[in-house]
N, C-alpha and C positions, 0 to 999 in steps of 0.2 A: 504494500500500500504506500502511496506517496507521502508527504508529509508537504504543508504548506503553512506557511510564515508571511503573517500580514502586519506590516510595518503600519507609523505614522497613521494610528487611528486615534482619532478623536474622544478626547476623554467621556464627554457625552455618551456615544457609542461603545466605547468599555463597559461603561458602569451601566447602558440599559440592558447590555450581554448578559452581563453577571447577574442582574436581577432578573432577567428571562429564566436566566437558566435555574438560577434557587426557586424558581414558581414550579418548574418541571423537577425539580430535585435533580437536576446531572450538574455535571460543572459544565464551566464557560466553554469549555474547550470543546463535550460534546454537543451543548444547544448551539455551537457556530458546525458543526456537523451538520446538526439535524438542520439549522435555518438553508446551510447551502446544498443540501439534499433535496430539500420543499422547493427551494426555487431553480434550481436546475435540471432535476431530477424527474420531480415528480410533479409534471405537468397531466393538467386535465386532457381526456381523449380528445382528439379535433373529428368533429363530425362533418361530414361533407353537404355540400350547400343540398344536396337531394334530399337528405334526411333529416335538415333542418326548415325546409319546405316542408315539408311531409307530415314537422311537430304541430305546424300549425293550427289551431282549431277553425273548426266550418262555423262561419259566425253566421253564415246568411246566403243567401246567393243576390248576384250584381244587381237584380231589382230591387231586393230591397235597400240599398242605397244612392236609389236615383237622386239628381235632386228637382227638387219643383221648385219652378220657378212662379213665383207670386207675382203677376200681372199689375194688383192694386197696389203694389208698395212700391214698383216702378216709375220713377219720376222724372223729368228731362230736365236738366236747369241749364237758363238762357244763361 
């Protein structure tokens, strides 16, 4: 397994590491494991534009959202 050394971090970002990681009970060392596992790692499935077509719910069909046009509220201004 490789080993990686992250330099010049911002004391803010130490000290929100260390307190991530005492909330999960591991040390700092494995909650920067675990934080850059979740974001490189383990991304969400990418679903294809078909199947996210497909989620869609049938709200209606295209008449029901015609629209009408109202005659008497049509006004002309000179």
């Amino acid at each position: 397994m490789a080993s990686l050394i992250v330099r010049n971090i911002d004391d803010n970002i130490a000290h929100a590491l260390k307190a991530r990681a005492s909330q999960h009970g591991i040390s700092a060392e494995a909650e920067h494991r675990r934080i850059l596992q979740q974001v490189l790692i383990t991304r969400p499935e990418k679903k294809s534009f078909l199947e996210v077509l497909s989620q869609i719910p049938n709200v209606g069909e295209d008449a029901d959202f015609e629209r009408v046009q109202d005659k008497t509220t049509a006004k002309v201004f000179d």
